[in-house]
N, C-alpha and C positions, 0 to 999 in steps of 0.2 A: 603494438599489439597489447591485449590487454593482459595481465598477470592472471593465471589458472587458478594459483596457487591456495585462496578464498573460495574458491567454487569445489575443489577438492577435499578442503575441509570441510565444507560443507554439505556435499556427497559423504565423504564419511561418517561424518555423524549421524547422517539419516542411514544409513548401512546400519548403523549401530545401534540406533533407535529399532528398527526392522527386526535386528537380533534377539533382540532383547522382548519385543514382544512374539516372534517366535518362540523364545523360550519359553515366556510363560502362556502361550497356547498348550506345549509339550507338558508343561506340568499342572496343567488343566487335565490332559489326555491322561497323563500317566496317575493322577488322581483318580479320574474317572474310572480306570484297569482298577485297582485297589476297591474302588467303592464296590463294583464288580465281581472281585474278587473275593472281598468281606461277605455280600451276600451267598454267594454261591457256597462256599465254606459253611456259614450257618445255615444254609438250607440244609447241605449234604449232614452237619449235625445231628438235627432236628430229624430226619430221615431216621439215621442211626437210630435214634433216640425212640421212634416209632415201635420197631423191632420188639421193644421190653413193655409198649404199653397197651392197658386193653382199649376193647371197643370203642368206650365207650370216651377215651379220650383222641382215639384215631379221630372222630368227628372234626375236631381240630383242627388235624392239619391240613385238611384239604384246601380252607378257607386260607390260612397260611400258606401253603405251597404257593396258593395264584397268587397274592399279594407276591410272595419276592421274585414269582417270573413278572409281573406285570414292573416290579421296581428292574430288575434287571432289562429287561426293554426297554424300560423308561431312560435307561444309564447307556444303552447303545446306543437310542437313537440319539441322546447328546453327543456321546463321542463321533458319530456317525457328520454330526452337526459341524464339530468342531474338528474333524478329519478336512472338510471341507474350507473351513476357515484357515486350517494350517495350510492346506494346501495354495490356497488362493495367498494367502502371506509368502512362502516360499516363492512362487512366482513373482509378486512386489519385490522381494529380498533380489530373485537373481535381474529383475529389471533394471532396479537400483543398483547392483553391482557392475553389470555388462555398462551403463550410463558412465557412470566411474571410471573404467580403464578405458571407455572414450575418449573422455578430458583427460586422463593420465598421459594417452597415449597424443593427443593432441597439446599437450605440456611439454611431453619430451622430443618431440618433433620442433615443437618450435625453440625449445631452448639448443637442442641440437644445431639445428636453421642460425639461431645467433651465434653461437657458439664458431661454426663454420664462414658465419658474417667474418666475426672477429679475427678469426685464423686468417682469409684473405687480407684484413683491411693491414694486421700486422708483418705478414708476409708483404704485399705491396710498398710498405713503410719501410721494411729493410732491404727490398730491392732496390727502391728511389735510394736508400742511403748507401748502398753496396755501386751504384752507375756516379752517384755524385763524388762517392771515393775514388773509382777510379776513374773519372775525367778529371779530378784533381791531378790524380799521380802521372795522366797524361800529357799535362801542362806543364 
C-alpha cells in the first residue's frame, strides 16, 4: 500500500494556504468596517459643525452629504462583495479539511490493519516456537 504520509503533508499545507488567505479576505472586511466607519464619523462631524454655520455655507453640505453616503455604499457593496468571497473561501477551507481527515483516517486504518498484520505474524511465530518446545520436551 502506498505511504499517506506525503499526501497529508500535502493536504496540510493547502489547509494552510486556505488560512491564510482567509485571513487576509477578514482583514480586507475589517478594513472595509474602519473605512466605513471613518466616513460616517466625519460625516456625523460635519453635521455637528452645520448647527454654528450660516446659510449661506449650509449650501455645502448637501453636496458633501451625498458624496459620503454614495462613498459609504460604495464600501458596502465591496464588503457585500467580499462577504461573498469569504464565504465561498470558508466552504474551500472546510472541503479541504473534511478531504484531510479522510486520508488521515484512511492512514490510521491502515497503519492499524499492519500493525494488527504484525501482532498475528508475531503471535504465530511464538506459537510455532512454544509447539516446537514442547514436542522437544516431549521427546
Amino acid at each position: 500500500m502506498a505511504d499517506l504520509k506525503p499526501l497529508i503533508r500535502v493536504r496540510k499545507h493547502d489547509i494552510e494556504q486556505k488560512q491564510k488567505t482567509l485571513a487576509e479576505l477578514y482583514r480586507q472586511a475589517e478594513e472595509l468596517k474602519k473605512q466605513r466607519d471613518a466616513i460616517e464619523i466625519q460625516l456625523a462631524i460635519e453635521q455637528e459643525k452645520t448647527k454654528d454655520m450660516d446659510a449661506e455655507m449650509l449650501k455645502f453640505f448637501g453636496p458633501y452629504a451625498a458624496l459620503a453616503k454614495s462613498q459609504i455604499e460604495a464600501v458596502d457593496d465591496n464588503r457585500d462583495k467580499l462577504e461573498q468571497l469569504i464565504v465561498m473561501a470558508q466552504e474551500d477551507m472546510r472541503k479541504a479539511f473534511a478531504e484531510l481527515k479522510k486520508v488521515e483516517i484512511i492512514a490510521e486504518r491502515r497503519d492499524a490493519e499492519e500493525q494488527s498484520e504484525l501482532d498475528k505474524k508475531d503471535a504465530d511465530e511464538l506459537d510455532e516456537i512454544a509447539i516446537d518446545g514442547f514436542r522437544r520436551s516431549e521427546d
